[in-house]
Each structure stands twice: as structure tokens, then as C-alpha cells.
C-alpha positions in Angstrom: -2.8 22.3 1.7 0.4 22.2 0.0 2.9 24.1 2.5 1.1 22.6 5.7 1.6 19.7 7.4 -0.5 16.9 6.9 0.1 14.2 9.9 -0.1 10.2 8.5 -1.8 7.4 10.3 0.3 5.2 11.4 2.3 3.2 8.8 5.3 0.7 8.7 7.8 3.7 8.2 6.8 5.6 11.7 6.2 8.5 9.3 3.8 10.6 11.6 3.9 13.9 8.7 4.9 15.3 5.9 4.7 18.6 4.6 5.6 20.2 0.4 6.5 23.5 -0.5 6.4 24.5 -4.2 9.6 25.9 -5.2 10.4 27.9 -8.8 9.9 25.6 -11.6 8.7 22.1 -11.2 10.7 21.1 -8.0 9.3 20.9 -4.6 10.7 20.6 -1.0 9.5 18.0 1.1 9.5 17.9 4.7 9.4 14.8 6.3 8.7 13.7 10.3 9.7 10.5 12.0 9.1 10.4 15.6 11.4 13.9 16.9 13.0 13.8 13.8 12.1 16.1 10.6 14.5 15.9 7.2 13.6 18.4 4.4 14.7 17.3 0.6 14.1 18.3 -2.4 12.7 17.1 -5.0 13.3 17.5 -9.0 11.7 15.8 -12.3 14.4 14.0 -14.0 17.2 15.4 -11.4 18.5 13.1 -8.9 18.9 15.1 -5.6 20.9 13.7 -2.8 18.9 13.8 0.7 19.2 12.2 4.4 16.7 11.1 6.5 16.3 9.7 9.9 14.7 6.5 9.7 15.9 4.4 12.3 17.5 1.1 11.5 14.9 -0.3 8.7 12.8 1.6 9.1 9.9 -1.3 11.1 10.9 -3.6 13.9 12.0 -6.6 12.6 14.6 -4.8 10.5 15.3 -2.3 13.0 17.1 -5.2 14.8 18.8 -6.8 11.9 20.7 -3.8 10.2 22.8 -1.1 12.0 21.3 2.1 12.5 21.4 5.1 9.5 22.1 2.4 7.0 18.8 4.6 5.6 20.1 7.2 6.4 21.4 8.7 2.5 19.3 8.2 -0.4 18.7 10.1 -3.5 15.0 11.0 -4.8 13.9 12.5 -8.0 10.0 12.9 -8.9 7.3 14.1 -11.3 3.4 15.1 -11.4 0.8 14.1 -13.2 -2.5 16.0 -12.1 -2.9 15.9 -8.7 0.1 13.4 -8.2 3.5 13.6 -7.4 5.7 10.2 -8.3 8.6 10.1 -6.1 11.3 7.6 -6.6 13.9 7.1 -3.4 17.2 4.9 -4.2 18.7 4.1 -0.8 22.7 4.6 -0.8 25.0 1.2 0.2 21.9 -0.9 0.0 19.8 -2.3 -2.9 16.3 -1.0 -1.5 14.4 1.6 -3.6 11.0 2.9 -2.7 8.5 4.5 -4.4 5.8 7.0 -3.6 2.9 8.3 -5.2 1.3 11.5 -2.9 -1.9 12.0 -4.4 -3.5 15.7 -3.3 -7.5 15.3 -2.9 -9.5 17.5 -1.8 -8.1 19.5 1.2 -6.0 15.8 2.2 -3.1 13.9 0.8 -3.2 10.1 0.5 0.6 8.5 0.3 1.4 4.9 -1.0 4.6 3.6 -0.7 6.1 0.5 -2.4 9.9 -1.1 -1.5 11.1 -3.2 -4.1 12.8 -5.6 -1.7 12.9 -6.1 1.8 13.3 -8.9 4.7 9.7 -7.4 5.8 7.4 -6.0 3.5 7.1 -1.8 4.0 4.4 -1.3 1.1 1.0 0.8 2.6 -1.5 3.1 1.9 -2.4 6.1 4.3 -4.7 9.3 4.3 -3.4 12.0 6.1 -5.1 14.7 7.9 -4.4 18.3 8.9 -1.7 18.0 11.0 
């Protein structure tokens, strides 16, 4: 599973898939896919890596319309695993938002929950994904 994409039902963050690599030692790359768009980050334990994505605006539609577009845009991520988990924390540059992700790996499938600390609309779900 890990290295192929897994698609996402849909979800407040229009992410449709994602896909991880394994890289030496204990980070991973992430690829991530938002409508055409597809960002690939990486991800360290205890390393803060500096990434971009391509959200649009907020990310879901009432926020879309309230803040400009790309103020998502640059973030930093750094992550761990436990089992069959990987923790993900996402610190969102010039704004106070900070997500964070647990990708649990089950069985063939990957189930994603995501949790925003603040927000004008609440962004927290829970999706399986399926072979993409």
C-alpha cells in the first residue's frame, strides 16, 4: 500500500488522495492531491520540514470566501509512528491554524483523521480511503 495512491472520500479539505513513500531512516514523503493539484513534502520525527500546498483559500467554502487565496499555502510538518500510525503535526505559516493528522495503515487501506485547532468553520473528519 505504502507508495500507492490511496483516493479519500470526500472530506472538508477537497483532499481526493494521498500517497507515502518510505525514505532512509524514519522520514517519509507524502504526496498529497487537491482537485488538479498534487504537493509532495516530507516528513521527519522531531524535524520540522518546510512544505507548500495548494489548498485553495481555507481550505472549505465558507472560508474559501473570507481569506485570500494561498494564505495555506506554506506550512511546516514534522511526524512520528507508532505501529501502524503515522502522527503528523502541520503549523500553517502567517496564520494561527495548526492541524493534526493521524494516517492509520489497516489492512491494505489507510483511514486519515484530521483535527484544526481553530477555525471560523470546523475542518475536523474522519475518512477511509480506497485504492486509488
Amino acid at each position: 500500500m505504502r507508495g500507492k495512491a490511496q483516493g479519500l472520500e470526500d472530506n472538508p479539505l477537497h483532499i481526493s488522495a494521498l500517497r507515502f513513500e518510505k525514505i532512509s531512516g524514519e522520514g517519509c514523503r507524502m504526496e498529497l492531491t487537491n482537485g488538479r493539484n498534487r504537493d509532495t513534502f516530507m516528513v521527519h520525527p522531531g524535524k520540522w520540514q518546510a512544505g507548500s500546498l495548494h489548498l485553495d483559500g481555507g481550505c472549505t467554502d465558507l472560508s474559501r470566501h473570507v481569506f485570500r487565496e494561498g494564505l495555506y499555502e506554506k506550512f511546516y510538518v514534522k511526524g512520528c509512528t507508532r505501529g501502524h500510525t503515522l502522527f503528523m503535526d502541520m503549523l500553517f505559516q502567517e496564520t494561527s491554524f495548526q492541524d493534526t493528522w493521524e494516517v492509520i495503515f489497516e489492512e491494505g487501506l489507510i483511514r486519515v483523521k484530521v483535527k484544526r485547532n481553530t477555525g471560523f468553520v470546523p475542518v475536523d473528519f474522519s475518512v477511509p480511503a480506497y485504492p486509488a
